[in-house]
C-alpha positions as CSV (number, residue, x, y, z in Angstrom):
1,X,16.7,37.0,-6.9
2,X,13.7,39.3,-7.0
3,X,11.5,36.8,-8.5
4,X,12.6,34.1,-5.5
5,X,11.7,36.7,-3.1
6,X,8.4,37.3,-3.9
7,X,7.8,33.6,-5.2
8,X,8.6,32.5,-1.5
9,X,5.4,33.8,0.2
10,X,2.8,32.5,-2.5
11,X,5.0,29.0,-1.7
12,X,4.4,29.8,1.9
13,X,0.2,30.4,1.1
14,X,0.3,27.6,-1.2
15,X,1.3,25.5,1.6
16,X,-0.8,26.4,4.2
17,X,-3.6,26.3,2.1
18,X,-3.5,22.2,1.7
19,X,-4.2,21.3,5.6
20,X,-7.5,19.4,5.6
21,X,-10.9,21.5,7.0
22,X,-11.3,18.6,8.9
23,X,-7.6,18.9,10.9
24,X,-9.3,19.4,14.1
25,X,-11.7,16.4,14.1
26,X,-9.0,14.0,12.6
27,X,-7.0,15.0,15.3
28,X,-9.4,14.7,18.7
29,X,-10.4,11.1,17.1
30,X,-6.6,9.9,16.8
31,X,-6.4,10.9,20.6
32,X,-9.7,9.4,21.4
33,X,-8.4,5.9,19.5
34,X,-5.1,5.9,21.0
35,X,-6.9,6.4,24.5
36,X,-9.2,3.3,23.8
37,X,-6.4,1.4,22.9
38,X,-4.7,2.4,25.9
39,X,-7.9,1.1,28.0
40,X,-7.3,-2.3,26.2
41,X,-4.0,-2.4,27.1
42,X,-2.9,-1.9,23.7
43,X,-0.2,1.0,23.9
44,X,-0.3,1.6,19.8
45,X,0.5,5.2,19.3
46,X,-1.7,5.7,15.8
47,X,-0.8,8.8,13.5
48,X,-2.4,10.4,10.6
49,X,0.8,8.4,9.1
50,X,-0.3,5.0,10.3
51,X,-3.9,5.6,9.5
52,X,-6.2,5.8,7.3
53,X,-9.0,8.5,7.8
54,X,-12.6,9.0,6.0
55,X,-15.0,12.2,6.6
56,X,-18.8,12.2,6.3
57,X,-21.6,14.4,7.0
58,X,-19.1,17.5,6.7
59,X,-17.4,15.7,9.8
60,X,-20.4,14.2,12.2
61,X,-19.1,10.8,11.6
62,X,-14.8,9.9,11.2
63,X,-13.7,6.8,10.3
64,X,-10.3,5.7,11.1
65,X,-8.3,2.6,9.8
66,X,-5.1,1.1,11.0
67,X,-3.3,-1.9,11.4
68,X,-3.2,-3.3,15.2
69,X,0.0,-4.7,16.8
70,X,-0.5,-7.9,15.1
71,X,-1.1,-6.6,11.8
72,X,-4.5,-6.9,11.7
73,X,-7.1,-4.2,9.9
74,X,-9.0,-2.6,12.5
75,X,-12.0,0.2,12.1
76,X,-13.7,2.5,14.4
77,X,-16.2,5.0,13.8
78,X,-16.6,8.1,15.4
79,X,-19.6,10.3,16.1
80,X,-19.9,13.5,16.8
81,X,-22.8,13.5,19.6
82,X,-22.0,17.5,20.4
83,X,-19.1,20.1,20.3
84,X,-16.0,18.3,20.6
85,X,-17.9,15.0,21.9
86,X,-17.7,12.1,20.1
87,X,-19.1,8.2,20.5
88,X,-17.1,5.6,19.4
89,X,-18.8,2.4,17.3
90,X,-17.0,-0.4,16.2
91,X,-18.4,-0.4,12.6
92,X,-20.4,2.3,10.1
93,X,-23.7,3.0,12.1
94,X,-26.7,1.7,10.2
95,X,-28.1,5.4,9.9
96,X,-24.7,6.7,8.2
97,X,-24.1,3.6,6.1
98,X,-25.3,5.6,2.9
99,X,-23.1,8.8,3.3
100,X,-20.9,10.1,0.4
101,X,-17.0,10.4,1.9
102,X,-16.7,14.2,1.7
103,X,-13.0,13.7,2.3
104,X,-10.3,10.8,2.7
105,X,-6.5,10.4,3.8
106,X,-4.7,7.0,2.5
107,X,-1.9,7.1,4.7
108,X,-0.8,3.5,5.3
């Protein structure tokens, strides 16, 4: 019982420990998606569940992947253009078309 005690908090650390660096970023571009959707009329509610996600340049550029209403694959980019500020572009901009993925999430 002793050993399940103290076993329980390294569980707890172990956990904790395997949220992504990147949580913030993935997050402000799901909301910034589902807001461009929105302005299309397109009332998709994406999810790091529904999506596929892909870092580069230790997060100045997100990628996001999904499947539209119809089925479809769909891609924006995302640029980080300041603190919290991000552009959107439909496709990889030419001048980060080279970049190494520094981290990915497969989710659909």
């Amino acid at each position: 019982m002793k050993k399940l005690l103290l076993a329980l908090p390294l569980l707890l650390v172990f956990l904790a420990a395997c949220g992504s660096q990147y949580d913030p970023e993935i997050e402000q571009v799901i909301e910034l998606e589902n807001e461009h959707l929105s302005e299309l009329g397109d009332d998709m509610n994406l999810t790091r569940d529904t999506s596929d996600i892909y870092i580069f340049a230790d997060g100045g550029y997100v990628e996001i992947r999904y499947d539209n209403s119809a089925g479809e694959e769909q891609q924006a980019v995302y640029e980080e253009t300041g603190t919290d500020t991000y552009e959107r572009h439909d496709g990889m901009p030419e001048e980060a078309e080279n970049l190494t993925r520094e981290y990915e999430e497969e989710n659909r």
